[in-house]
C-alpha positions in Angstrom: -113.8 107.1 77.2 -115.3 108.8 74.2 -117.4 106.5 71.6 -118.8 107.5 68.2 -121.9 106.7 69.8 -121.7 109.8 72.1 -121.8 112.3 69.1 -125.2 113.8 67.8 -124.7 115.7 64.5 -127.2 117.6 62.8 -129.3 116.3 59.9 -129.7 118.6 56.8 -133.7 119.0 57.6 -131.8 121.1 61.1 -132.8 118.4 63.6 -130.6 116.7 66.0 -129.1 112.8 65.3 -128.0 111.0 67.6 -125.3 108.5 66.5 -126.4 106.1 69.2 -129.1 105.0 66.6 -126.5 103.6 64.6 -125.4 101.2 67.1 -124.5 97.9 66.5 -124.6 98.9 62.6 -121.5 99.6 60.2 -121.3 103.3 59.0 -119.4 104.9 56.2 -118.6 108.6 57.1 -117.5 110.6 54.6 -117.0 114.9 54.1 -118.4 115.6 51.0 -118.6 118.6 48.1 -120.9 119.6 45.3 -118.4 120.6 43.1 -115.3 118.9 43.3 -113.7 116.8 41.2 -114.5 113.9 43.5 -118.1 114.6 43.2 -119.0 111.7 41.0 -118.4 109.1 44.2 -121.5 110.4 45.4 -122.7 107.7 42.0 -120.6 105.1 44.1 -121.5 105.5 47.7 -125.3 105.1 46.5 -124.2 102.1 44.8 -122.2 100.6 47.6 -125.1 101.9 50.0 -127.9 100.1 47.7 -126.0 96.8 47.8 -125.2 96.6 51.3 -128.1 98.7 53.2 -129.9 95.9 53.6 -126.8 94.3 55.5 -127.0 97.0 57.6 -124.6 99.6 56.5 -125.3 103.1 56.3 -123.2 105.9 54.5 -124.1 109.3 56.4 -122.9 112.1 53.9 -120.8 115.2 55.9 -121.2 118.3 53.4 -117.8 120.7 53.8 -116.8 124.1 51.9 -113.5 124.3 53.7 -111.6 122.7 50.3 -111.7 125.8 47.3 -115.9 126.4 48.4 -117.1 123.8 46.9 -120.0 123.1 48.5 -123.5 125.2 47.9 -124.0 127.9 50.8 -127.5 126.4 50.9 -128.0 122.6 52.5 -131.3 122.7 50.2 -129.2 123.2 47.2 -126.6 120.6 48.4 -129.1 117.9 49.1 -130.9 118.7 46.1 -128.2 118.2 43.6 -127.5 115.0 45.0 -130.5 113.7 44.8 -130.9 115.2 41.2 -127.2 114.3 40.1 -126.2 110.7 41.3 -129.6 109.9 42.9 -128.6 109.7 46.4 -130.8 108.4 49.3 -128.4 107.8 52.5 -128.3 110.5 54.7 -126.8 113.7 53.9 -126.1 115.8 57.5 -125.7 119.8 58.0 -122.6 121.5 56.5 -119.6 121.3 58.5 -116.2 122.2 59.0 -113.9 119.0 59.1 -110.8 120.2 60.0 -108.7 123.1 62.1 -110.1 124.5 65.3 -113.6 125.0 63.8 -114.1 121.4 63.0 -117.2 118.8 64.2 -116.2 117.0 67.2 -116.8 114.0 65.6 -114.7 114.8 62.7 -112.0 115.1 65.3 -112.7 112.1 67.1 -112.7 110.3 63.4 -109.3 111.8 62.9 -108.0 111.0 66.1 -108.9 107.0 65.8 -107.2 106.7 62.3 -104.8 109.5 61.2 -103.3 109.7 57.4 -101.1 108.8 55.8 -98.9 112.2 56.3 -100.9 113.5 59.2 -104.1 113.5 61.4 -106.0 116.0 59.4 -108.2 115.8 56.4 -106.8 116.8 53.3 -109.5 116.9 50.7 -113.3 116.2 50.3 -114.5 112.5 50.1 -112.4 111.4 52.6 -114.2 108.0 54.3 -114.0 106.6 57.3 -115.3 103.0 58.0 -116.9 102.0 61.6 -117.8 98.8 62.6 -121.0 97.6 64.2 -119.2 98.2 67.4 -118.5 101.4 66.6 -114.8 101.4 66.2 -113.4 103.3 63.4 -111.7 100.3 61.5 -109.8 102.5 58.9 -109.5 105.9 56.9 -109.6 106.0 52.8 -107.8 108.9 50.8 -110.3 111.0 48.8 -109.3 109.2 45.7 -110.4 105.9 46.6 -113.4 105.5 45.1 -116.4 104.0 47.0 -116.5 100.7 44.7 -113.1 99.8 45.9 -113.9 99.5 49.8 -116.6 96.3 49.3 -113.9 94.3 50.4 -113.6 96.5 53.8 -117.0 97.1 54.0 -117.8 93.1 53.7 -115.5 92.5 56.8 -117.8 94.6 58.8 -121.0 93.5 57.7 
């Protein structure tokens, strides 16, 4: 049987991550975009990341041009205006694809554990996923949910 723990993904510096370090710790997965009009949650998930980091929560940023090109061709770029823009410190991985044949294994394993509402696939950017500290992906949030309003989901987890 497949675990989210059997996934490595690729950090934005190129090098290899293994989820397996997140074991036994809550994660927030989300597909983000530079330019989107859901680009200001990148503000929120710092904020929720800040307040509950020290719980042991971490928010790992997916990067994804498949929605319009949105995202910077560049992952230098990309992390850059994060950091610049909405002062963002929790990991930020490689640019992906999220959905359709070419998309991350563990963006289909994410999918596969909770669909949406209309189907399995992702729809937009800023879609989140929660895990718990078992690694179980507790539930999926539409891209306008804004970060802020999953503390009560996240806080069940801790």
């Amino acid at each position: 049987m497949t675990s989210l723990y059997d996934f490595t993904v690729t950090q934005s510096n190129g090098e290899p991550l293994s989820l397996k370090e997140y074991e036994g710790k809550p994660l927030l997965i989300v597909n983000t975009a530079s330019k989107c009009g859901f680009t200001p949650q990148f503000g929120g998930l710092q904020s929720v990341y800040e307040e509950y980091k020290d719980q042991g929560l971490t928010v790992l940023g997916f990067p994804c041009d498949q929605f319009n090109d949105q995202e910077f061709d560049d992952i230098d770029k990309t992390t850059e205006f994060c950091q610049v823009n909405y002062g963002v410190t929790f990991p930020m991985m490689a640019k992906i694809d999220v959905k359709g044949d070419s998309a991350d294994p563990l963006f289909k394993y994410l999918t596969a554990e909770q669909k949406g509402l209309l189907s399995k696939g992702i729809k937009w950017n800023f879609t989140k996923f929660l895990v718990d500290r078992n690694g179980q992906v507790v539930d999926r949030f539409a891209p306008q949910t804004s970060p802020e309003k999953l503390k009560g989901d996240i806080e069940k987890v801790l």
